[in-house]
VEXBA-569639 format. One line per 4 residues: their letters; for each residue x negated, y negated, z negated of N, C-alpha, C, O. Coordinates in steps of 0.001 Angstrom, whole numbers, plus 500000, padded with zeros to 6 digits. Each point is the difference from the previous one (the first is absolute). Layout:
a = X:Y:Z:X:Y:Z:X:Y:Z:X:Y:Z  ...
***
This chain:
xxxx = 409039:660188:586559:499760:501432:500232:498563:500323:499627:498990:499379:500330  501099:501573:499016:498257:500671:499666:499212:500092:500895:500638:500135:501044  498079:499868:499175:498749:500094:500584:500619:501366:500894:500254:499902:501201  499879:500956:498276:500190:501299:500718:501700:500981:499984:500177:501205:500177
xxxx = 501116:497391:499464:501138:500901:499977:500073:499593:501596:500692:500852:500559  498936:498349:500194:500465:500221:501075:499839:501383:501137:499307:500960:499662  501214:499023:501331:500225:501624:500605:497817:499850:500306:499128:499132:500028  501036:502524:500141:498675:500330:499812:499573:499628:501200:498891:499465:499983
xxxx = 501914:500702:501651:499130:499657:501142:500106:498442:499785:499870:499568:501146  500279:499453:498095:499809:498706:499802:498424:499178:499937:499186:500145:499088  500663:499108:501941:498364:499928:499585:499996:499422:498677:501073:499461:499730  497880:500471:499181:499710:500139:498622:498481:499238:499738:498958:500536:500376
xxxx = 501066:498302:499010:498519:499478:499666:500029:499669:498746:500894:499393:499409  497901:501097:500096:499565:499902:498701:499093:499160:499288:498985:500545:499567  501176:498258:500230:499408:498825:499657:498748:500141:500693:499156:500702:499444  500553:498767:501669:498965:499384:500428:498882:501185:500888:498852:499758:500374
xxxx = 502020:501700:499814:499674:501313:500567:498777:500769:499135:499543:499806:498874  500209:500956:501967:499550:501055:499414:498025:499582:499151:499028:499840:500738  500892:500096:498013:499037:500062:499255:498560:500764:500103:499796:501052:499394  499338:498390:501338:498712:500535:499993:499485:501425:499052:499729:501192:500144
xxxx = 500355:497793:498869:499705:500707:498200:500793:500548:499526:500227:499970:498791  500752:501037:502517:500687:500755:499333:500074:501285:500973:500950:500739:500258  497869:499266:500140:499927:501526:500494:499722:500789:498868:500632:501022:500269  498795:499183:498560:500226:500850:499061:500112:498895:498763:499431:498909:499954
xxxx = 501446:501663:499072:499867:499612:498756:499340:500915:498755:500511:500921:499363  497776:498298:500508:499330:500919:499273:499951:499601:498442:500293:500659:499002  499194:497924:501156:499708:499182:498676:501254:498552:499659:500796:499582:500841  499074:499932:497850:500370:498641:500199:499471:499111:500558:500763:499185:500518
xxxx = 497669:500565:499631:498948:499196:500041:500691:500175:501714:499871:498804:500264  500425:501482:500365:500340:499635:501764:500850:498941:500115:500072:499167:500904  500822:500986:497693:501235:498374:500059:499652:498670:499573:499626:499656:498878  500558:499560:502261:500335:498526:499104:500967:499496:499627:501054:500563:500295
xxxx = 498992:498347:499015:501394:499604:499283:501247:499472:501093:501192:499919:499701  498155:499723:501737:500515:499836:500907:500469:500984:501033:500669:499689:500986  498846:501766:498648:500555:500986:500139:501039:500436:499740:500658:500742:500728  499762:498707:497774:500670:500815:498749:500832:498902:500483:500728:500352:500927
xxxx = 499350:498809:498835:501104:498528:499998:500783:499624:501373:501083:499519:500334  497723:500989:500270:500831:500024:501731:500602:500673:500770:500971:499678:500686  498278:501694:499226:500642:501052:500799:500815:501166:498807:501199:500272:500065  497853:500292:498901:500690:500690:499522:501115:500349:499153:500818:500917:500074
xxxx = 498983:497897:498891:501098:499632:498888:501123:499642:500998:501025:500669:499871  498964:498253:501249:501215:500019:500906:500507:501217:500666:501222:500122:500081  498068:500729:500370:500334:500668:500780:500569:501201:499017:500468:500987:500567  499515:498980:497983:500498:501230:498600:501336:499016:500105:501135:500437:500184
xxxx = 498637:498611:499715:501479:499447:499929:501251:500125:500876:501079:500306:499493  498781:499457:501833:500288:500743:500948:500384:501271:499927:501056:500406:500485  498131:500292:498916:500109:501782:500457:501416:500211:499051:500950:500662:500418  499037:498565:498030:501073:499675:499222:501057:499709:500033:500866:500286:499173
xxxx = 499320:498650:502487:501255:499677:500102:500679:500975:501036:501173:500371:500045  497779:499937:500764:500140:501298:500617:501041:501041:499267:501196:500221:500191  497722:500394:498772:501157:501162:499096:501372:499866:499460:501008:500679:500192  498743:498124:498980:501325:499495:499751:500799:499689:501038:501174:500283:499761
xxxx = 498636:499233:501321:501281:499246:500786:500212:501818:501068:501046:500639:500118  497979:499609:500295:500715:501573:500999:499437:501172:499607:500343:500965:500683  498656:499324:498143:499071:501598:499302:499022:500106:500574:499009:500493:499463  500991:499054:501852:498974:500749:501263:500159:499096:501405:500872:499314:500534
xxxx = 497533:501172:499777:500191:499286:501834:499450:501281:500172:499612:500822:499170  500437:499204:502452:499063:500854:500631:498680:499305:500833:499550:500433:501061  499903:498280:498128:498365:499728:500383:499469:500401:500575:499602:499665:501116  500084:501933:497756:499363:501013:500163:500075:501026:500208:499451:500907:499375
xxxx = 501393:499203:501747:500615:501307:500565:499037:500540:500697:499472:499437:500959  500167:501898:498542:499343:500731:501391:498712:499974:498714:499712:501181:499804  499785:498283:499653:498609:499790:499160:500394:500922:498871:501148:500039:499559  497821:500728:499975:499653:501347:498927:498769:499294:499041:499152:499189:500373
xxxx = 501000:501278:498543:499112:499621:498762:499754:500750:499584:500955:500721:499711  497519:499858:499845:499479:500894:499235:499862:499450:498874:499154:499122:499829  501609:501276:499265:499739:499819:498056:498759:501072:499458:500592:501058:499790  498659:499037:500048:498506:500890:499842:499431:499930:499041:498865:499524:499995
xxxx = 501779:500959:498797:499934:499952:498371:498931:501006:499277:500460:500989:499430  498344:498823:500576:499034:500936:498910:500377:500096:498982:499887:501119:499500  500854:497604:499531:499972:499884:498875:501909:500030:499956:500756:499787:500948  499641:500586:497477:501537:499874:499895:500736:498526:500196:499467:498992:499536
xxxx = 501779:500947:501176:500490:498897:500121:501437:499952:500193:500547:500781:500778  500229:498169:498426:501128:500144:500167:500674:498818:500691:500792:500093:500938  498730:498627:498394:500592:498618:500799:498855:499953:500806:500540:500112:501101  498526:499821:499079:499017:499448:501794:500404:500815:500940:500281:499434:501056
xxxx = 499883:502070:498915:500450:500945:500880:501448:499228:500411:499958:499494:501122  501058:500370:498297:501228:500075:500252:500545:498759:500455:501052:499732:500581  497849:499474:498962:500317:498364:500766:499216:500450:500855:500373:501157:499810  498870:498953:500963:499185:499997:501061:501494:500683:501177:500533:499467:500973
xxxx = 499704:501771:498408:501593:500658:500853:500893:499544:500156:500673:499949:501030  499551:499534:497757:501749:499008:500254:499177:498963:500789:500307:499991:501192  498720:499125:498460:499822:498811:501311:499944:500031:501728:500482:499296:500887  498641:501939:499066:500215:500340:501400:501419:500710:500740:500302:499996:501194
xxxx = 500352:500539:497769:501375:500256:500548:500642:499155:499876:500772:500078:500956  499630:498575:498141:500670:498990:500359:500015:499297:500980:500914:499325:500475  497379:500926:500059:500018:499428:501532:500173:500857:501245:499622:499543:501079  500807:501411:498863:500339:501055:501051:499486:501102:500294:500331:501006:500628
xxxx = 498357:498445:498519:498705:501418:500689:500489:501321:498865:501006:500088:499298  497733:500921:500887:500260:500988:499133:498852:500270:499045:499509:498964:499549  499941:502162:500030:498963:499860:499264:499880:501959:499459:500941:500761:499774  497761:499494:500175:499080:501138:500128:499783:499920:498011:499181:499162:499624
xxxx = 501289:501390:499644:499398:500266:498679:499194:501049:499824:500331:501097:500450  498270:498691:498742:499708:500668:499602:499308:499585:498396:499107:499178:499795  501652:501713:499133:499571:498947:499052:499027:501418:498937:499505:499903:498877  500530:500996:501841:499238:501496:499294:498951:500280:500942:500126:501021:500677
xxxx = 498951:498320:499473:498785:500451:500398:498995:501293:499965:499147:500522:500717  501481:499676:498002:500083:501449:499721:499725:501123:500971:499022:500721:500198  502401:499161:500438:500222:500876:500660:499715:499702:501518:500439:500785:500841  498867:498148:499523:499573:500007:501212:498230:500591:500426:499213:500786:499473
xxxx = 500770:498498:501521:498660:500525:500391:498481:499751:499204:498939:500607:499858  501713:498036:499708:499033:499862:498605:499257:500555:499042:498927:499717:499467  502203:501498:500378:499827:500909:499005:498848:500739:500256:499193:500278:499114  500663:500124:502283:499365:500628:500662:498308:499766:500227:499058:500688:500394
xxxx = 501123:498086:499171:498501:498999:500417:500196:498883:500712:499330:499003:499731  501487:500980:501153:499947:498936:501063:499561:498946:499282:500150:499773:498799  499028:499299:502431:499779:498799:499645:501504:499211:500061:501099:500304:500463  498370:498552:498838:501271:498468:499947:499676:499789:501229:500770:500640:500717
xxxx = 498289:498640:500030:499600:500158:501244:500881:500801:501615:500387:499588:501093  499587:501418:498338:500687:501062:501072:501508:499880:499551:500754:499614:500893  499867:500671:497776:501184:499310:500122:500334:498838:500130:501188:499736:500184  498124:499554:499772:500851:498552:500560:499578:499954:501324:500358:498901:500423
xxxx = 499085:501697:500428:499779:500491:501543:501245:500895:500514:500413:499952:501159  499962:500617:498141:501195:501221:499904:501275:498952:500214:500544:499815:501089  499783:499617:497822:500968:499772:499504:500887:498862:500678:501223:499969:500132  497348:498657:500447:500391:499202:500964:500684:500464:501314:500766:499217:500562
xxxx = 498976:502141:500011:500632:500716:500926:501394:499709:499781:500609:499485:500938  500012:500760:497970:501534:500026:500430:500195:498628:499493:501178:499645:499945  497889:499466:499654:501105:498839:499475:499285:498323:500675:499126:499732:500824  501730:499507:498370:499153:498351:500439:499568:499881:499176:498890:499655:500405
xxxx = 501031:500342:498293:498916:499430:499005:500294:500797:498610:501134:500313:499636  497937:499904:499805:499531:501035:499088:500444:498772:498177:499950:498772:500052  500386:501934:498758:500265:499584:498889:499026:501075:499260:500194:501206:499844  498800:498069:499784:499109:501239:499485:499610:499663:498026:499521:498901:499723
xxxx = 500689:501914:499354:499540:499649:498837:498928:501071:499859:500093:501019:500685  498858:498808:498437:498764:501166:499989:499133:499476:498707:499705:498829:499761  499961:502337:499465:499607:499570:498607:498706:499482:500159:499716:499326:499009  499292:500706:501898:498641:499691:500517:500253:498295:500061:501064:499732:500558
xxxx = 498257:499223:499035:499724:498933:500411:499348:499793:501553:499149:500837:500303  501093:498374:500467:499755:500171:501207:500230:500532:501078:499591:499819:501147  501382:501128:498198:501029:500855:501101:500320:499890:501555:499622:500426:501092  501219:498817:498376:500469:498584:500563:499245:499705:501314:500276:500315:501158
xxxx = 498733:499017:498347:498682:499427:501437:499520:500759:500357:499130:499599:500773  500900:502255:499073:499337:500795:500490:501127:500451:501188:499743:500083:501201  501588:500190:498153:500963:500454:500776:500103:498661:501318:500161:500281:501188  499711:498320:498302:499791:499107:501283:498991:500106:500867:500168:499652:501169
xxxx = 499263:500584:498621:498401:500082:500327:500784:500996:501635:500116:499376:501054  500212:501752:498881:500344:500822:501042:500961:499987:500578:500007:500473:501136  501545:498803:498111:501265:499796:500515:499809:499277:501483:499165:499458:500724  501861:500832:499213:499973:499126:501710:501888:499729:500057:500566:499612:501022
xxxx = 500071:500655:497822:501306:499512:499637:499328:499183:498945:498840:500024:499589  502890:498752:499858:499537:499605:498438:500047:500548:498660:500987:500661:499676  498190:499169:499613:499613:500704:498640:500395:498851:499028:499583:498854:500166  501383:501567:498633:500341:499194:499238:499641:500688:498272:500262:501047:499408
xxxx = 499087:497820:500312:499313:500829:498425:501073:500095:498911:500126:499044:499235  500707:502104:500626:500971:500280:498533:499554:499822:499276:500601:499606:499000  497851:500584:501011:499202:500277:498034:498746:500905:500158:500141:501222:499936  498699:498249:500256:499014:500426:499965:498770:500264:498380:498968:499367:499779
xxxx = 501610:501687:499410:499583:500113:498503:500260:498757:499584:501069:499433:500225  497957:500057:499132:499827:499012:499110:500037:498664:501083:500039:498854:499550  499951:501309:501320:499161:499027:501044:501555:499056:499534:500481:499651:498922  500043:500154:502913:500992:499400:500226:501316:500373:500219:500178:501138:500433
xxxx = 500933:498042:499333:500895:500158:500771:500820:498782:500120:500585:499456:499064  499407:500063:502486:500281:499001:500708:501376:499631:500070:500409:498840:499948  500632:502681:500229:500997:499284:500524:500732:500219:498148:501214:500036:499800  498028:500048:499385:501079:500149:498459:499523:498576:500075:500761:499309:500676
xxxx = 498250:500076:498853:499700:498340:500278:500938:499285:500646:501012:499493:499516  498590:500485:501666:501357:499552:500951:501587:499365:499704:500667:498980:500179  499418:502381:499243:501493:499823:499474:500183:499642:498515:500958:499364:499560  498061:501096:499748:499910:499308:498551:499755:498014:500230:500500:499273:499142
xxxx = 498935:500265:501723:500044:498803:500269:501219:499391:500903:500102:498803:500270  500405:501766:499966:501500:499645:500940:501035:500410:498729:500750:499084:499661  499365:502056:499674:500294:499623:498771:500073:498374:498961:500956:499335:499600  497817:500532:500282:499752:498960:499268:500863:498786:500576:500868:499396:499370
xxxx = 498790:500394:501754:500110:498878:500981:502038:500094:500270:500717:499092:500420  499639:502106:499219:501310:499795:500201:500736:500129:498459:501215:499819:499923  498125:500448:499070:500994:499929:498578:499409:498593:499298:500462:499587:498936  498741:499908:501597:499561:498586:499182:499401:499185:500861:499251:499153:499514
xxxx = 500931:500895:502064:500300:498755:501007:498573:499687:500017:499720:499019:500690  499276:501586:498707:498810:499223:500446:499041:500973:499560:500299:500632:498987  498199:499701:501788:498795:500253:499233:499171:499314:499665:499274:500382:499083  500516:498367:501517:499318:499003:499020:500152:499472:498558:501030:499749:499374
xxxx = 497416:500128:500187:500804:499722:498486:500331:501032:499028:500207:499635:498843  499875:501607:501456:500873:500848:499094:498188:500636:499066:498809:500001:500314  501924:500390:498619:499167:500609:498859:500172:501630:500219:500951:500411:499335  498535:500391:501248:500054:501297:500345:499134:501024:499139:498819:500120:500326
xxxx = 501580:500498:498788:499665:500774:499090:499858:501689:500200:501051:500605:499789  498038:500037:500508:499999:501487:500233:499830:500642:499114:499168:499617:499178  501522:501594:500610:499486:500590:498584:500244:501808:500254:500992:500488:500543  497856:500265:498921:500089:501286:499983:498292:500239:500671:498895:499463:499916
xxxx = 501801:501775:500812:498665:500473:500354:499270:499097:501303:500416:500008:501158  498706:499422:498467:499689:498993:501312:498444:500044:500712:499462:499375:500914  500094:501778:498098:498966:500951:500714:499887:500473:501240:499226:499807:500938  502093:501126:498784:500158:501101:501189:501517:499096:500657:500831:500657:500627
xxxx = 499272:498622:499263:501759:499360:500605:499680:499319:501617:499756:498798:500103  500265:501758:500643:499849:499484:501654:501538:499248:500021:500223:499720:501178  500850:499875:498014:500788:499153:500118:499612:499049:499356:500740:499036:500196  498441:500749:499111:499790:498600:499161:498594:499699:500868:499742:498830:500283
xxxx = 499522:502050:500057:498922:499469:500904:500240:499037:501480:499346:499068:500467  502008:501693:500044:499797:499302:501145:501070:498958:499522:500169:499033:500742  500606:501047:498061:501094:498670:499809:499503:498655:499967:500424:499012:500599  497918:501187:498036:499064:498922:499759:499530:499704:501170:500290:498819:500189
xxxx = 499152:501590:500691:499393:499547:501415:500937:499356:500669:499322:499321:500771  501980:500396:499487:500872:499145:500496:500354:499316:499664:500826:499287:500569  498686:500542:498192:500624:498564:499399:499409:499230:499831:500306:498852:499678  498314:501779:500572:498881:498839:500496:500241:498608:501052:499590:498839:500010
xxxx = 501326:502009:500858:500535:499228:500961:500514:498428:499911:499811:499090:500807  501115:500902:497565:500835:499881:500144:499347:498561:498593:498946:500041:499365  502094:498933:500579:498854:498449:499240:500577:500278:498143:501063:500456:499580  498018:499168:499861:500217:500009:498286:500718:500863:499609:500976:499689:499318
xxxx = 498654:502164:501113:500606:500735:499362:498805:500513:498959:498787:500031:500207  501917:500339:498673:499014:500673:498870:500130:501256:499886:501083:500483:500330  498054:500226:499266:500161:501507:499865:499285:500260:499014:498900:499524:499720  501846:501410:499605:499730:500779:498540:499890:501165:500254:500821:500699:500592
xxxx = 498059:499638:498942:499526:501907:499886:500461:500570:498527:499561:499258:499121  501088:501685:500431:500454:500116:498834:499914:501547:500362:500537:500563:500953  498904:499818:498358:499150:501895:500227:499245:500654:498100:499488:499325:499107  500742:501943:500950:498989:500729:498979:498483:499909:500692:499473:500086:501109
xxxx = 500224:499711:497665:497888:499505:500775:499977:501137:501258:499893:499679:501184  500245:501882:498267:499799:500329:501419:500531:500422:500921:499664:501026:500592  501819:497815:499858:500337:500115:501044:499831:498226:500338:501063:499393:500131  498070:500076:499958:499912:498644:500065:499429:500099:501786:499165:500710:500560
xxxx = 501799:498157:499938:499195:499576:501249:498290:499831:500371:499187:499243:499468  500625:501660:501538:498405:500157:500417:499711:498639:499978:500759:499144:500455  498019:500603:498961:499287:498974:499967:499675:499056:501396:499988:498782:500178  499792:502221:500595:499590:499737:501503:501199:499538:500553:499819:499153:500875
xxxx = 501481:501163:498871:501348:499284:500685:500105:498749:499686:500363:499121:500782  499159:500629:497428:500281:498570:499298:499100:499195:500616:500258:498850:500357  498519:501789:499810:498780:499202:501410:500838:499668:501390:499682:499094:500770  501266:501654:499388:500126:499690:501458:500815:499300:499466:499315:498977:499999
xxxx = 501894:500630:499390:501233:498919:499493:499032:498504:500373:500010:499156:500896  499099:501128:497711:499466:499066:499573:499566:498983:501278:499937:498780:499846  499693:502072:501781:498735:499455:500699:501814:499470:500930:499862:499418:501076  500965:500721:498644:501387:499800:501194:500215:498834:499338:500901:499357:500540
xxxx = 498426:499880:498085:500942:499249:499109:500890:499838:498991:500465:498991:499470  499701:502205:500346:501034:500936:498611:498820:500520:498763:499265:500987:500025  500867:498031:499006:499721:500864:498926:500992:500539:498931:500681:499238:499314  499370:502253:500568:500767:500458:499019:499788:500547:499285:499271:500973:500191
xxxx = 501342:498678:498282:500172:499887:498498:500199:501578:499636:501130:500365:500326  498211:500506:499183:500011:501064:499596:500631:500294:498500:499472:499394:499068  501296:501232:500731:500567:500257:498462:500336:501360:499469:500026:500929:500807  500216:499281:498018:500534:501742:499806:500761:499761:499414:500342:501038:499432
xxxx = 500433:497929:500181:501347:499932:499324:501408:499077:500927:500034:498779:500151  500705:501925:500207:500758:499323:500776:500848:498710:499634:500484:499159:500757  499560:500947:497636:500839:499364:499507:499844:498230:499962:500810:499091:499816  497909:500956:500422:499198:498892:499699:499991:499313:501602:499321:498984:500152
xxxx = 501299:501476:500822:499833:499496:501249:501651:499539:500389:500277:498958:500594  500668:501996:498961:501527:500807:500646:500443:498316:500036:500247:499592:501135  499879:499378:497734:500457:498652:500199:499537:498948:501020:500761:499057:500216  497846:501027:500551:500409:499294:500879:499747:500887:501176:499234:499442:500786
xxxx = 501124:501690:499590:500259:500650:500904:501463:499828:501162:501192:500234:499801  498198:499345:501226:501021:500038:501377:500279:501682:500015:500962:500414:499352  498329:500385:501269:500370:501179:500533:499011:501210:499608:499015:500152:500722  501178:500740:498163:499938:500727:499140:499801:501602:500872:500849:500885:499891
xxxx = 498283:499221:500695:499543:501235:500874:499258:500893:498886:498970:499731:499382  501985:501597:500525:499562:500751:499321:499925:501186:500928:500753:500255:500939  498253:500391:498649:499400:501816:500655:499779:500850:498789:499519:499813:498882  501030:501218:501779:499686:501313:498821:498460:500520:499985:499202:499830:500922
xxxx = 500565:500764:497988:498952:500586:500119:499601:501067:500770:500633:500976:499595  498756:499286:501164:500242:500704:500770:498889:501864:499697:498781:500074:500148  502029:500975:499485:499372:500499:499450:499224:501325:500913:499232:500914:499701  501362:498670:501409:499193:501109:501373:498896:499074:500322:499673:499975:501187
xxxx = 499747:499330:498070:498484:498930:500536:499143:500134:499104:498863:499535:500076  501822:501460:498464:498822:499858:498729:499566:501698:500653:500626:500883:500587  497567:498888:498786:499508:501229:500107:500233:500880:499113:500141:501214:500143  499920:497819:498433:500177:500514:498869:501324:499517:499164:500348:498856:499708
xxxx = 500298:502457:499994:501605:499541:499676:499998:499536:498644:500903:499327:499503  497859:501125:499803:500275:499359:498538:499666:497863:500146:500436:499046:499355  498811:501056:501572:500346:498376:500273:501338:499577:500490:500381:498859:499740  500298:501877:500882:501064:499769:500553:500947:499611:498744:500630:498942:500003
xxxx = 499439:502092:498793:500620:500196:498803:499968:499229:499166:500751:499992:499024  497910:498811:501339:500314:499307:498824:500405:498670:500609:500737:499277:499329  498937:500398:501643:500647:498773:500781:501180:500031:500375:500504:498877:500032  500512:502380:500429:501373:499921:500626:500824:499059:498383:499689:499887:498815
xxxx = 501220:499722:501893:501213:499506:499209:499426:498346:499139:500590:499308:499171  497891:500506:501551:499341:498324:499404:500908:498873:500129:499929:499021:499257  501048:501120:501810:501108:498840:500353:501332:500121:500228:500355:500476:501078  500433:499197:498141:501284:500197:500130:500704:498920:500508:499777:498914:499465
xxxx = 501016:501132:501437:500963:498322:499857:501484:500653:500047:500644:500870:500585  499473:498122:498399:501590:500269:499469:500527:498860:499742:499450:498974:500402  501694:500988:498893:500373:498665:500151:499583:499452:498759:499801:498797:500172  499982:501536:498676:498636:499336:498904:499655:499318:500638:500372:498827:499976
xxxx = 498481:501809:501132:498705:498890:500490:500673:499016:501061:499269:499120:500456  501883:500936:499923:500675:499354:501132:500923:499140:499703:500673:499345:500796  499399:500641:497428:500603:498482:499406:499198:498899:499931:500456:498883:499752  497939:501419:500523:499259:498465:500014:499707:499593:501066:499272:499042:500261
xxxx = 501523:501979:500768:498895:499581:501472:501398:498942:500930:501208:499937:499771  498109:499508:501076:500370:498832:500224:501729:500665:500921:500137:501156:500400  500895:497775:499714:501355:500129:500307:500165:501076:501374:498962:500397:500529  502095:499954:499900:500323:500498:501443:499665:498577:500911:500263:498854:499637
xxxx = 499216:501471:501387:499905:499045:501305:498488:498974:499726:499536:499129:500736  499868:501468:497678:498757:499914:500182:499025:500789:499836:498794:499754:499965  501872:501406:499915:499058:501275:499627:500698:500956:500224:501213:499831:499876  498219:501675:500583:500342:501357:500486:498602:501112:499796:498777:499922:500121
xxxx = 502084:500966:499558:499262:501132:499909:500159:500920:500747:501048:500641:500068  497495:499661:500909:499855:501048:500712:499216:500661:499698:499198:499750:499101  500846:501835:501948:499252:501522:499892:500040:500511:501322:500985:500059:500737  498032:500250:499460:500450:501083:501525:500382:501186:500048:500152:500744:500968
xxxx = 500073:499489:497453:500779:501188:499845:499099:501492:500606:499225:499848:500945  500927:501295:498540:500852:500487:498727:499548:499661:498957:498894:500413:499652  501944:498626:499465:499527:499787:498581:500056:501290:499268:500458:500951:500633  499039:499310:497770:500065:500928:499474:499843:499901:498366:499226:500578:499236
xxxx = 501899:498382:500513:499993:499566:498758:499321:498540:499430:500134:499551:498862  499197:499921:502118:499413:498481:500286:501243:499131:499747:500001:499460:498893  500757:500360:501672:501610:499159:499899:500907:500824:499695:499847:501113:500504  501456:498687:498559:500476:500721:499262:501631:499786:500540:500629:498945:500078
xxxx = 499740:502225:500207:501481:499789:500847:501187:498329:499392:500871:499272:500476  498616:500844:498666:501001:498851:499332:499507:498381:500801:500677:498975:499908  498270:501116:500701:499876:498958:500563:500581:499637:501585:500002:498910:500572  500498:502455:499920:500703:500215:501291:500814:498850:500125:499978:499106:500846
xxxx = 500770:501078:498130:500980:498326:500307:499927:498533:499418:500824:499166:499624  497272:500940:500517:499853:498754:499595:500190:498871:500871:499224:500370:500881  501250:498467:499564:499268:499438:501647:499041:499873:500305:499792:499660:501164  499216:500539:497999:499209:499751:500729:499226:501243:500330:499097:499940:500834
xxxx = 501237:501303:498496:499278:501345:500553:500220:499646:501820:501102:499685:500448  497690:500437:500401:500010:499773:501808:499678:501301:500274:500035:500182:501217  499515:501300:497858:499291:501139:501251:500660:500999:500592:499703:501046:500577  501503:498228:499068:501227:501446:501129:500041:498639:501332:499617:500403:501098
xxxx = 500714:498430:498855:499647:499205:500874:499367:500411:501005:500267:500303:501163  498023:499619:497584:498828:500228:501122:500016:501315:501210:499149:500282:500844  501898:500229:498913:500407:501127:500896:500220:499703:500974:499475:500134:501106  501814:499181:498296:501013:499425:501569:499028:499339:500665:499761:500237:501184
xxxx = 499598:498882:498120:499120:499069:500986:499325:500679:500744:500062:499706:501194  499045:501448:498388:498893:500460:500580:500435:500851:500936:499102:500655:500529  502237:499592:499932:500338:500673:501487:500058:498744:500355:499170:499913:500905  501299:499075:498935:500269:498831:501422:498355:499485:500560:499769:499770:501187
xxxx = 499051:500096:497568:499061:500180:500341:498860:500817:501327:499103:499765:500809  501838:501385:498586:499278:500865:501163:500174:500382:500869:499283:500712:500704  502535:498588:499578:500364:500275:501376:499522:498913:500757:499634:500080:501172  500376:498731:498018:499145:498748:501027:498543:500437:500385:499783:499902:501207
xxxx = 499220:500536:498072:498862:500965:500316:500196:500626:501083:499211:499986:500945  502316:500882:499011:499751:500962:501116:500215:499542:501610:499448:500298:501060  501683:498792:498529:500312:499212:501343:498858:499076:500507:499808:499843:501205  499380:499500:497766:498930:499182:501004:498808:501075:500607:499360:499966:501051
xxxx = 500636:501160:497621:498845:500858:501033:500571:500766:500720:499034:500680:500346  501906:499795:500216:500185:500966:500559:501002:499500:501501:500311:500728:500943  500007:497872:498863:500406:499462:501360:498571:499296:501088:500038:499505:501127  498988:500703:498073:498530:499771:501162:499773:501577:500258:499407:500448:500981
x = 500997:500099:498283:499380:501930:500629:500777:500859:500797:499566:501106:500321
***
């Protein structure tokens, strides 16, 4: 029986109880690999057999989630909802900021003072770097970082590595290749920082000069033990590539659109480039999506295309998130 199909007044323990370092989830840098390997990747697995064997527990009955979206969102918003309703609770959207008090002036500050009122823990994305630790800074519920600009985002990591770890049985060892905009990409920022974690993985930067990884990140790789191989041609990497992480360019981050114009469409993967790259069950290609012409529908039924996967995964992800933080609150 699943972690949580049993009846809801059932007492319920979650590998080893409730997690210190998980009163908010701000950064990657809070996890260790004994984090990831012990409590959380088990406890996504779980939440998995959960869905499949009964849809839903009621865990989290009685518990409300604020989704608190500055920026547009379609899969972090909606996994964050379906996870907490698979576990019983409910959940507060707001994904048009627009039209709230914001608009008005309010501080981030005063709404996330506001907002904790009706709920247990806040899902906040905000185009400001640092958001995040400002909105913690005053919470007195938990604060979980969707995507702070360019900065981070913790729980797309998360599940992009539980990904990995479940379509090719291992993250050690693997040849991990990023490619697109990796400037402004807070999914490839906080992906590289976890895999630091993790023994003889390689990483490839593959970018237009100017969307190339900040210098100062390749400083921080470098000082964890990771040095990675920078390139502008993908083609020259795609053969000994494990797992093929591609990002779009992202064109709400350029100031200037004629830069935007000449870099969009630098990387394509299709199945051309996906006849030299290594077999199914040793290589996959992911995105955190929305792609926008980066991977080309014909590769949908490749096996080894993983980023409709990375979906599924990333609700079982975040319902294990929600259940370890939100059964200490």
């Amino acid at each position: 029986m699943g972690l949580l199909s049993r009846p809801p007044s059932a007492p319920v323990t979650i590998l080893g109880g409730f997690p210190s370092w998980l009163q908010h989830v701000l950064s990657v840098q809070q996890f260790s690999r004994e984090d990831l390997d012990n409590v959380i990747f088990p406890t996504a697995e779980k939440m998995e057999s959960t869905v499949k064997f009964s849809g839903k527990s009621g865990f989290l009955s009685g518990k409300v989630l604020t989704v608190l979206f500055f920026e547009p969102s379609t899969r972090t918003s909606s996994s964050f909802v379906h996870a907490i309703e698979r576990l019983g609770g409910s959940s507060c959207v707001i994904n048009e900021v627009k039209f709230s008090s914001a608009a008005k002036g309010e501080t981030l500050e005063d709404t996330i003072l506001t907002m904790e009122r009706y709920s247990d823990a806040i899902v906040l994305r905000h185009p400001e770097i640092g958001s995040v630790r400002r909105a913690a800074s005053v919470a007195h519920k938990p604060i979980i970082n969707a995507g702070d600009g360019a900065g981070e985002h913790p729980t797309q990591a998360l599940l992009d590595l539980y990904t990995i770890r479940e379509k090719l049985g291992r993250i050690d060892g693997q040849t991990v290749t990023m490619v697109g905009d990796l400037k402004h990409g807070r999914t490839v920022h906080s992906l590289a920082r976890l895999l630091t974690l993790y023994h003889d993985v390689k990483i490839n930067f593959v970018s237009p000069d100017i969307l190339r990884m900040p210098p100062e990140f390749i400083s921080q790789l470098r000082g964890q033990g990771v040095t990675p191989v920078e390139y502008d041609r993908l083609d020259e990497v795609i053969a000994e590539t494990n797992v093929l992480y591609v990002t779009r360019i992202q064109k709400e981050r350029f100031e200037n659109l004629a830069d935007y114009e000449a870099v969009k469409g630098s990387y394509v993967v299709d199945p051309k480039l996906l006849a030299t790259a290594k077999p199914a069950g040793q290589m996959i290609v992911m995105h955190p999506l929305p792609r926008v012409g980066e991977i080309t529908t014909e590769v949908d039924s490749d096996p080894r295309a993983a980023y409709f996967d990375q979906v599924e995964y990333g609700m079982y992800v975040r319902m294990a998130l929600l259940a370890l933080i939100l059964r200490g609150n």
